[in-house]
TIDRENMI-916286 format. One record per atom (N, C-alpha, C): residue number from 1; chain; atom name; y, x, z. Coordinates in steps of 0.05 Angstrom, whole numbers, padded with zeros to 5 digits. Each point is the difference from the previous one (the first is absolute). Layout:
<rs>
+-----+---+----+--------+--------+--------+
!   k ! c !  a !      v !      u !      w !
+-----+---+----+--------+--------+--------+
! NUM ! A ! CA !      Y !      X !      Z !
...
+-----+---+----+--------+--------+--------+
</rs>
This chain:
<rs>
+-----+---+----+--------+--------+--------+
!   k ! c !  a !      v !      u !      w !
+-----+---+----+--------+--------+--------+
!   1 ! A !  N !  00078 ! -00146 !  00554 !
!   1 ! A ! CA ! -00011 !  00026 ! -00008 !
!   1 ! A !  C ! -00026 ! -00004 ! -00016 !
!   2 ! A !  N ! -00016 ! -00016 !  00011 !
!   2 ! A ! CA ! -00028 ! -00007 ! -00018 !
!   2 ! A !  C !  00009 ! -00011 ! -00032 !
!   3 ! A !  N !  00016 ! -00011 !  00004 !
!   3 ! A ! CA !  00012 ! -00012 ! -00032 !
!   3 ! A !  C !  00004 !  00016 ! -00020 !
!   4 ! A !  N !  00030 !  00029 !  00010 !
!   4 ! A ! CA ! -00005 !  00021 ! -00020 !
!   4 ! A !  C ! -00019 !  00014 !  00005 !
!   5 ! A !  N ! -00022 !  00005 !  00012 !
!   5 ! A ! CA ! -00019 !  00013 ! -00008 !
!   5 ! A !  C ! -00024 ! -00017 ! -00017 !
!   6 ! A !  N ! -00004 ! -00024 ! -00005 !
!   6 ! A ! CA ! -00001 ! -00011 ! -00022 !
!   6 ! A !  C !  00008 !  00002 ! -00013 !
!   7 ! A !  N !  00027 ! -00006 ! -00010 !
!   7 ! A ! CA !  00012 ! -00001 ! -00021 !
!   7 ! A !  C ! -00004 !  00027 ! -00009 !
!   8 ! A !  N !  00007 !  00023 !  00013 !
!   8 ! A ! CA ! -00014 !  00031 ! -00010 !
!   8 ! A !  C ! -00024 !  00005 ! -00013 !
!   9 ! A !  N ! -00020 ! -00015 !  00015 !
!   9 ! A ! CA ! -00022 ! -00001 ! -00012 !
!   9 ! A !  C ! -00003 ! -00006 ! -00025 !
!  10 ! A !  N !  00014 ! -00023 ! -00003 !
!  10 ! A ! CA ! -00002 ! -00023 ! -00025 !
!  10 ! A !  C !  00018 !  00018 ! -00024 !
!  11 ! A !  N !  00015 !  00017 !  00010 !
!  11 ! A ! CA !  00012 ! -00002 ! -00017 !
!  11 ! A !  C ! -00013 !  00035 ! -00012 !
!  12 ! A !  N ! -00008 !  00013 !  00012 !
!  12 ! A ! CA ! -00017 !  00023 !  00002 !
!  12 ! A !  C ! -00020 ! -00008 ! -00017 !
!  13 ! A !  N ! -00018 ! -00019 ! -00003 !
!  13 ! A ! CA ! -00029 ! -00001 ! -00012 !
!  13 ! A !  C !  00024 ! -00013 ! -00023 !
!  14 ! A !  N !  00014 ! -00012 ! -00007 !
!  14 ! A ! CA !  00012 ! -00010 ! -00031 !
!  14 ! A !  C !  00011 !  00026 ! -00015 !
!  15 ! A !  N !  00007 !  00027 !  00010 !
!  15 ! A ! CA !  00002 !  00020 ! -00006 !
!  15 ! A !  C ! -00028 !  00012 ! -00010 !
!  16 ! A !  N ! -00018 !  00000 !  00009 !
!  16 ! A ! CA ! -00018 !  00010 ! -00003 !
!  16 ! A !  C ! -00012 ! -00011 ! -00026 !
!  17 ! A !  N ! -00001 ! -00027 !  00002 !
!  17 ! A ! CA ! -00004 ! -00022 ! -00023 !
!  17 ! A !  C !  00010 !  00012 ! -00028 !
!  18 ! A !  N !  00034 !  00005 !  00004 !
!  18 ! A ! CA !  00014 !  00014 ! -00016 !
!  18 ! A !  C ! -00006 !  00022 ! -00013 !
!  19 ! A !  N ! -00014 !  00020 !  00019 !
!  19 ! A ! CA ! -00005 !  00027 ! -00010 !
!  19 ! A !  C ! -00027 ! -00007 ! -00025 !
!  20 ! A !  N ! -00018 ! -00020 !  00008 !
!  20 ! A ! CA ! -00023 ! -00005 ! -00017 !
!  20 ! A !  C !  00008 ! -00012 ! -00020 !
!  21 ! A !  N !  00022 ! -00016 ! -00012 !
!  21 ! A ! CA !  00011 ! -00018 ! -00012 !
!  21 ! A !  C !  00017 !  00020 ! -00025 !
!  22 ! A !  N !  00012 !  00019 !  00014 !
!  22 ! A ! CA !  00014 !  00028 ! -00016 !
!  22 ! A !  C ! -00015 !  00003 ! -00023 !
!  23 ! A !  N ! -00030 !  00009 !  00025 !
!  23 ! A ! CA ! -00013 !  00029 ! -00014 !
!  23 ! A !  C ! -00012 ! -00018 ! -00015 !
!  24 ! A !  N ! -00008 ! -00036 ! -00006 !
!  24 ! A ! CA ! -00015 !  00001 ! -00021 !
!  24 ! A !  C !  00017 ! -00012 ! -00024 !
!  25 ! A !  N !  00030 ! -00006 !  00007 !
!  25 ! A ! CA !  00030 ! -00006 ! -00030 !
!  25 ! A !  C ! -00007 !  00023 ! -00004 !
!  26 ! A !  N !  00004 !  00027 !  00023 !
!  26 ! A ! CA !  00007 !  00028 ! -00019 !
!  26 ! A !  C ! -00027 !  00004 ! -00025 !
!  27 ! A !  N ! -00025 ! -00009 !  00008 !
!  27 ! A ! CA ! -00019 !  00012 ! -00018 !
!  27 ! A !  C !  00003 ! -00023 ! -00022 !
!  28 ! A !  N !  00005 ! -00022 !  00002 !
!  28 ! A ! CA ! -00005 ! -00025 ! -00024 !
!  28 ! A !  C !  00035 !  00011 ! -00015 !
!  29 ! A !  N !  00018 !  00007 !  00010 !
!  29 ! A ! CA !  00020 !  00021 ! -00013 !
!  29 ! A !  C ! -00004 !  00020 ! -00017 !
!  30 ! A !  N ! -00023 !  00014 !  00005 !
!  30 ! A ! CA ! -00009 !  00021 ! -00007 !
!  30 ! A !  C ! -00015 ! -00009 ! -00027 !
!  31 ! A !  N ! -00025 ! -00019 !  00012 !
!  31 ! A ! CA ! -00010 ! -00011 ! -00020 !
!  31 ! A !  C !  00014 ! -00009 ! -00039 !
!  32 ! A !  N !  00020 ! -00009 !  00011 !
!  32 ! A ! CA !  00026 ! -00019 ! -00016 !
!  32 ! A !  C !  00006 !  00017 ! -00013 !
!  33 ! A !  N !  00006 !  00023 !  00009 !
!  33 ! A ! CA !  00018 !  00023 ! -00024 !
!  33 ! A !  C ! -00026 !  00015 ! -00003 !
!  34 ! A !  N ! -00026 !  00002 ! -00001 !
!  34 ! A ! CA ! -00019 !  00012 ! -00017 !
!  34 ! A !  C ! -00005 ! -00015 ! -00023 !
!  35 ! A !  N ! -00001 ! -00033 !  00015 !
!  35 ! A ! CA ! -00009 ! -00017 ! -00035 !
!  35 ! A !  C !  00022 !  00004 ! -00018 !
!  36 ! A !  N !  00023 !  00003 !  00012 !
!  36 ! A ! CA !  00029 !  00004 ! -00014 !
!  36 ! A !  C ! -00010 !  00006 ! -00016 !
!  37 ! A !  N ! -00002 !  00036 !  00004 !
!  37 ! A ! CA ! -00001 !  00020 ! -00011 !
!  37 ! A !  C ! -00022 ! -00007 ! -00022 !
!  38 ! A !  N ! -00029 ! -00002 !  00012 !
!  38 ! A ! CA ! -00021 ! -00006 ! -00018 !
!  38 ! A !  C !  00009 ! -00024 ! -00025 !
!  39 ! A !  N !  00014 ! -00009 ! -00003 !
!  39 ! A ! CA !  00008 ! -00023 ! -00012 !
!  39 ! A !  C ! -00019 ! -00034 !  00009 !
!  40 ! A !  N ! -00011 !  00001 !  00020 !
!  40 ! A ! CA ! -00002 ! -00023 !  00010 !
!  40 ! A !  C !  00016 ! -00023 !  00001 !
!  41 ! A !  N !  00021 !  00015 !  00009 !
!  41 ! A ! CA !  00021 ! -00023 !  00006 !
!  41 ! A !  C !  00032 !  00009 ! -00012 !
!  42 ! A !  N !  00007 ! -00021 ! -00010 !
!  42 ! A ! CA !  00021 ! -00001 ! -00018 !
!  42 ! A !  C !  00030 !  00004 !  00011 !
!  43 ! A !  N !  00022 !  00021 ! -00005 !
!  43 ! A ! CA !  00026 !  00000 !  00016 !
!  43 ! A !  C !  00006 ! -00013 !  00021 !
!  44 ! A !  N !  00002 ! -00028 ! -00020 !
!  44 ! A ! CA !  00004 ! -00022 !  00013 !
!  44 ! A !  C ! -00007 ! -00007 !  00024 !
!  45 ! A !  N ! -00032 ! -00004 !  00000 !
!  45 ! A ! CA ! -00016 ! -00009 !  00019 !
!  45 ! A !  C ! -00001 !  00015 !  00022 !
!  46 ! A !  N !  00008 !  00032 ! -00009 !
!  46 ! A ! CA ! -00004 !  00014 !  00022 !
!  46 ! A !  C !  00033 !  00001 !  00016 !
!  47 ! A !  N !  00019 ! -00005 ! -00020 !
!  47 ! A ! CA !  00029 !  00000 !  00020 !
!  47 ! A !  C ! -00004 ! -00017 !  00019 !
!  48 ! A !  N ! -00014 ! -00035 ! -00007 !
!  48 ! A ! CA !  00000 ! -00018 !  00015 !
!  48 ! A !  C ! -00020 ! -00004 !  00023 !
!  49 ! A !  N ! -00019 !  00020 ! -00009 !
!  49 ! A ! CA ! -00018 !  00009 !  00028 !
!  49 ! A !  C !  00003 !  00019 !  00021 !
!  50 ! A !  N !  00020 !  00019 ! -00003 !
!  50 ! A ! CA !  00013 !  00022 !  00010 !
!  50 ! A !  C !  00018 ! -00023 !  00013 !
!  51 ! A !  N !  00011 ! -00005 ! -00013 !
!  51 ! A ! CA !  00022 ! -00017 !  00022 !
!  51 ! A !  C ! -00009 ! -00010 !  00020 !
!  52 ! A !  N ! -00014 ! -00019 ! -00002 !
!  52 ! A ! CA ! -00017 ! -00019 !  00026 !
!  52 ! A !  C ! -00007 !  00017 !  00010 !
!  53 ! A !  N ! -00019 !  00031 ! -00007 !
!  53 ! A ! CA ! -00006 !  00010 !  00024 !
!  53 ! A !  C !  00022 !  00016 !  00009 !
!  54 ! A !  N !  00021 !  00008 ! -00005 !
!  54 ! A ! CA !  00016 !  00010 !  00020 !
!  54 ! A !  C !  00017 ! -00019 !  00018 !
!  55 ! A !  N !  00004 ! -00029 ! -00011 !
!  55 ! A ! CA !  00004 ! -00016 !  00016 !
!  55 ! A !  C ! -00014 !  00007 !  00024 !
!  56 ! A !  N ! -00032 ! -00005 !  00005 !
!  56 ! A ! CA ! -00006 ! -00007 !  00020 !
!  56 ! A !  C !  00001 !  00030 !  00017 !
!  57 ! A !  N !  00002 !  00018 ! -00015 !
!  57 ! A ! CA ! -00001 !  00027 !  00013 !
!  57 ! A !  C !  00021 !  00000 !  00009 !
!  58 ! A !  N !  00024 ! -00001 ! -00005 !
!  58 ! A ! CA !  00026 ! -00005 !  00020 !
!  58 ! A !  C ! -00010 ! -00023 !  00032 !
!  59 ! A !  N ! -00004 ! -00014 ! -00018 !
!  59 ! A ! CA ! -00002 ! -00031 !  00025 !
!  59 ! A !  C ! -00021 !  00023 !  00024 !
!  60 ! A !  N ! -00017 !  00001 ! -00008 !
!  60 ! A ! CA ! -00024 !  00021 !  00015 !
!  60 ! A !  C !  00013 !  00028 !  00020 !
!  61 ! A !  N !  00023 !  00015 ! -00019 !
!  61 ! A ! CA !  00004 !  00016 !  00020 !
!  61 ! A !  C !  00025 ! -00010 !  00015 !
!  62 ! A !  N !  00013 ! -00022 ! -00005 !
!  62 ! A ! CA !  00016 ! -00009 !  00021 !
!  62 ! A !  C ! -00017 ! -00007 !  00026 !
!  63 ! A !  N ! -00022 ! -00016 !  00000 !
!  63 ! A ! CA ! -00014 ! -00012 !  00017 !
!  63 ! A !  C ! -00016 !  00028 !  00019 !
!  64 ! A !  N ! -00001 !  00025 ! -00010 !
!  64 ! A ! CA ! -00012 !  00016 !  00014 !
!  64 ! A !  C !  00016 !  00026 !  00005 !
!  65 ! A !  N !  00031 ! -00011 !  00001 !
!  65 ! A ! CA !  00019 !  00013 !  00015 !
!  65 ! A !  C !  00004 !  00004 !  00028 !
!  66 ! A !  N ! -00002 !  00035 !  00000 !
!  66 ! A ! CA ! -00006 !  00000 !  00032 !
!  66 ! A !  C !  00025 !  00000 !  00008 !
!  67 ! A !  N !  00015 ! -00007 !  00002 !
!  67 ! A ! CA !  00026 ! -00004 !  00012 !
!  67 ! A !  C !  00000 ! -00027 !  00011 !
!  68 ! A !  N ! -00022 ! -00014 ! -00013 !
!  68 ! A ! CA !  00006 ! -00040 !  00010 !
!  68 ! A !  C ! -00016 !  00005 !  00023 !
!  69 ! A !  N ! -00033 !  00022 ! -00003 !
!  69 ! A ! CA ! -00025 !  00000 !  00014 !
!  69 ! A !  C !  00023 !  00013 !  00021 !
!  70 ! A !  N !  00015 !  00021 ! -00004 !
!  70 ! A ! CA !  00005 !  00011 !  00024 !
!  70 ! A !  C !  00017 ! -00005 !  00023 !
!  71 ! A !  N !  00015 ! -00025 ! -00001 !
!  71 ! A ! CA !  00013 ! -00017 !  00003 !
!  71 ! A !  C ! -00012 ! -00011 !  00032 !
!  72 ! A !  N ! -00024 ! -00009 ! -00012 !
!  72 ! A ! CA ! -00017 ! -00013 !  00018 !
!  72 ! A !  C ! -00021 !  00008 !  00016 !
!  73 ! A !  N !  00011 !  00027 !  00003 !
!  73 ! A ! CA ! -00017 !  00027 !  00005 !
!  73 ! A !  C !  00004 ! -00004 !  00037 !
!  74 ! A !  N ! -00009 ! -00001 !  00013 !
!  74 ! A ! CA !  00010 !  00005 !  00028 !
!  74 ! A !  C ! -00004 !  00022 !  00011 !
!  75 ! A !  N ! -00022 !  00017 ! -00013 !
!  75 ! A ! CA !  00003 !  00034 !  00009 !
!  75 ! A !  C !  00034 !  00016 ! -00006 !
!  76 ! A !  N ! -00005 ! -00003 ! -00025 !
!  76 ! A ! CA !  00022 !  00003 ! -00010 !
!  76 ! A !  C !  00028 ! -00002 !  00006 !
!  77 ! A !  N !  00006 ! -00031 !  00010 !
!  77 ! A ! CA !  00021 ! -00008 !  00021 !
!  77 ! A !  C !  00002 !  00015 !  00028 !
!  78 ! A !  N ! -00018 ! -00003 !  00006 !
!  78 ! A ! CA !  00002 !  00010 !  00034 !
!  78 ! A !  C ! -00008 !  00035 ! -00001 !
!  79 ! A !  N !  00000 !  00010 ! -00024 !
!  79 ! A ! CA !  00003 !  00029 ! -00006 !
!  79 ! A !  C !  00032 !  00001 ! -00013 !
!  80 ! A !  N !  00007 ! -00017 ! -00003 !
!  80 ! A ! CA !  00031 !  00010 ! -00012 !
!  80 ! A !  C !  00016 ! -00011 !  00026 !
+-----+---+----+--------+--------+--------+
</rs>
């Protein structure tokens, strides 16, 4: 029992990690299509920077899927 509630833990603060990791792809995302726009940055440069960051934005909200967190939930369990 001490184990998954480690592992809960562990896997609870990497979510959390996640949520900070979002919010700062979502703003350097944000960033990306203003220089777009501004002409900073060229089609190109910006298709191939858009990409990488939705790469990791996928990878990111897989990892802070509450269905994996909830899994390892023991409230949860012994409430269902």
């Amino acid at each position: 029992m001490l184990n998954t509630q480690y592992f809960y833990a562990g896997l609870k603060k990497r979510k959390e990690l996640a949520d900070s990791e979002l919010t700062r792809l979502y703003e350097m995302r944000q960033a990306l299509i203003q220089k777009n726009l501004g002409g900073v940055y060229s089609d190109e440069v910006f298709t191939e920077q858009n990409k990488l960051n939705e790469e990791q934005i996928t990878a990111l909200r897989t990892t802070k899927d509450d269905d994996l967190v909830n899994r390892y939930n023991l409230q949860s369990v012994v409430t269902f």
